[in-house]
C-alpha positions as CSV (number, residue, x, y, z in Angstrom):
1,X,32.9,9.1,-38.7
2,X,31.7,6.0,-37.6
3,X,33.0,2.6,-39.7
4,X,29.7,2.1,-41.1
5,X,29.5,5.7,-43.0
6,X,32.2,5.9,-45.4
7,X,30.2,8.2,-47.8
8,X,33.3,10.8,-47.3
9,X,35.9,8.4,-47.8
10,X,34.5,6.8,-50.8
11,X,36.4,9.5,-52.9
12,X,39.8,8.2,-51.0
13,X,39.2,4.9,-53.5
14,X,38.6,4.4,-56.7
15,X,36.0,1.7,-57.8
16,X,36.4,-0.9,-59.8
17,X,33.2,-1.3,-61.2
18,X,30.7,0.9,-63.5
19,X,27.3,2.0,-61.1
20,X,24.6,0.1,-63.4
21,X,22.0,0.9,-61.2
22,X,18.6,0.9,-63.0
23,X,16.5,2.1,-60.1
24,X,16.8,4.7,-57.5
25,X,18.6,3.6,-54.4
26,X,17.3,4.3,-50.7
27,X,19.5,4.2,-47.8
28,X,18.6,2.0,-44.9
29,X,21.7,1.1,-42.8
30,X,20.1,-2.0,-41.0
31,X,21.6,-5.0,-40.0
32,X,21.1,-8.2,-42.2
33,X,23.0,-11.6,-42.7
34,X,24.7,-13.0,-45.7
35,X,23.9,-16.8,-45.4
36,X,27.2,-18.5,-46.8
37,X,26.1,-21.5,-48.9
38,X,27.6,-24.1,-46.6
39,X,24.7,-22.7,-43.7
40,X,27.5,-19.9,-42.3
41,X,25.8,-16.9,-41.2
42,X,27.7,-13.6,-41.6
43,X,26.5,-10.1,-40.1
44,X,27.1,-7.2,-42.4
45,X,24.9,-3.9,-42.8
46,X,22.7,-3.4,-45.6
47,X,23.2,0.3,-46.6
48,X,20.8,1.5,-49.1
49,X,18.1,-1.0,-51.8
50,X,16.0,-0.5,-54.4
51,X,13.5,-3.0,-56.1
52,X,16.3,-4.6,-58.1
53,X,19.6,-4.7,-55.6
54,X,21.4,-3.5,-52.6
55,X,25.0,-2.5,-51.3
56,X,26.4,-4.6,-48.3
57,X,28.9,-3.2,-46.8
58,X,31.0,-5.0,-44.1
59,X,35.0,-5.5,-42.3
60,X,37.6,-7.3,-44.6
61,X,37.0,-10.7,-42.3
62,X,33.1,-10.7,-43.1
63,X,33.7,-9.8,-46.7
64,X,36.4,-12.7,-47.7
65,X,34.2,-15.0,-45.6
66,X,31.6,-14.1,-48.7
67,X,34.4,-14.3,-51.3
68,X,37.0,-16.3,-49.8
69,X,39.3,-15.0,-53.4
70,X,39.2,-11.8,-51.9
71,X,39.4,-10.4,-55.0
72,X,38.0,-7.2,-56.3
73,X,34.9,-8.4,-58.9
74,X,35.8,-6.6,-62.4
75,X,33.2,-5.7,-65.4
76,X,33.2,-8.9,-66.9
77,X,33.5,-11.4,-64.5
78,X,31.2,-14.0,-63.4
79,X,29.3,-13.1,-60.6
80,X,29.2,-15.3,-57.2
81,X,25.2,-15.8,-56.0
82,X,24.7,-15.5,-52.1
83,X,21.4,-15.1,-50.2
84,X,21.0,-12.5,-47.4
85,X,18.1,-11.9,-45.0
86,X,17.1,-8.6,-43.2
87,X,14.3,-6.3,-41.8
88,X,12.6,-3.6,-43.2
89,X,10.5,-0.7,-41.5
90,X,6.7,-0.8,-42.2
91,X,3.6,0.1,-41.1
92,X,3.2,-2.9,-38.8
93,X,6.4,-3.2,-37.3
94,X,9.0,-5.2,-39.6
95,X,8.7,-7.1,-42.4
96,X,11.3,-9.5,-43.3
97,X,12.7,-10.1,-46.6
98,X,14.8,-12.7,-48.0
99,X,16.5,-12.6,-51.0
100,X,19.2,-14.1,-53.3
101,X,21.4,-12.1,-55.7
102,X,24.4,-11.9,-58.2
103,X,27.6,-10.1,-56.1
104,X,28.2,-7.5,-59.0
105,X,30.8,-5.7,-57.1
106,X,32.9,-6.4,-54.0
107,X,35.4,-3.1,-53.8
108,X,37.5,-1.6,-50.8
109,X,35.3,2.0,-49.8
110,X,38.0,2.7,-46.9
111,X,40.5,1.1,-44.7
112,X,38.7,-1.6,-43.3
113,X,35.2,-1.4,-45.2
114,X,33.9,-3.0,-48.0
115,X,30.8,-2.6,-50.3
116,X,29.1,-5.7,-52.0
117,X,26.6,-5.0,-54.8
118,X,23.7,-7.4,-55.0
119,X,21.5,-7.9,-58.2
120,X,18.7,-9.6,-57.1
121,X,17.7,-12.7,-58.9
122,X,14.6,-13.8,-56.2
123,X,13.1,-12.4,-53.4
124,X,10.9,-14.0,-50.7
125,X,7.5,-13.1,-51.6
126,X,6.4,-11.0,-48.9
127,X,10.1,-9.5,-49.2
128,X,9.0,-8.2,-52.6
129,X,6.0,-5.8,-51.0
130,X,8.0,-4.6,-47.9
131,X,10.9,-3.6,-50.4
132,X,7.9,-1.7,-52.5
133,X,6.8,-0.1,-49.3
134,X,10.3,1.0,-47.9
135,X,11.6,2.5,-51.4
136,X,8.0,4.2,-52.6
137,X,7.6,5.7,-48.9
138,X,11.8,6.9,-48.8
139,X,10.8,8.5,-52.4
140,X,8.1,10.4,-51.4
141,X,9.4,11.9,-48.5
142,X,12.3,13.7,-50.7
């Protein structure tokens, strides 16, 4: 299994949040970037989106360079913002979105991988119809 496919191991770990997804969720597994607010860029994979969110998942390193605490976010607490950039497949090629979100979750999925949850709160927008586009056409094909 390869670190960025922890689907398996997920069961290994409990998490410490509720799923409150609204929306069906697409995978993707692309590469994206967490920009930090001081201008820090940090690589992590974007593994699966809908309209309203999307789950990071990255090492331990990239994911307390996000949230320095390192601390597991918990029902109830107040959510950190961060901004993160990334392609999408469409007809034309790849259309870029860029978004900012609410962390709702940041929880240990195995060993050294970690899943962020992202509620967005904005989204660039041509972001908005490229994330249309990738979850409609991922919906249909099932």
């Amino acid at each position: 299994m390869s670190p960025t496919e922890a689907d398996e191991t997920q069961t290994m770990f409990k998490p410490a949040h509720k799923d409150r997804r609204a929306l069906p969720r697409v995978t993707l597994r692309c590469a994206g970037k967490v920009i930090l607010p001081g201008g820090d860029i940090v690589n992590v994979m974007i593994h699966d989106l809908s309209r309203d969110g999307l789950q990071i998942r990255c090492g331990k390193k990239a994911a307390h360079a996000i949230n320095p605490d390192g601390k597991a976010i918990k029902d109830g607490d107040s959510p950190l913002e961060i901004q993160v950039l990334f392609y999408v497949p469409v007809d034309s090629g790849k259309g870029r979105v860029k978004a900012k979100g609410k962390l709702m979750y940041f929880s240990l999925i195995a060993p050294d991988i970690v899943a962020l949850g992202l509620k967005f709160k904005s989204i660039s927008s041509g972001g908005v119809e490229h994330l249309r586009h990738v979850v409609k056409s991922a919906l249909e094909g099932c």
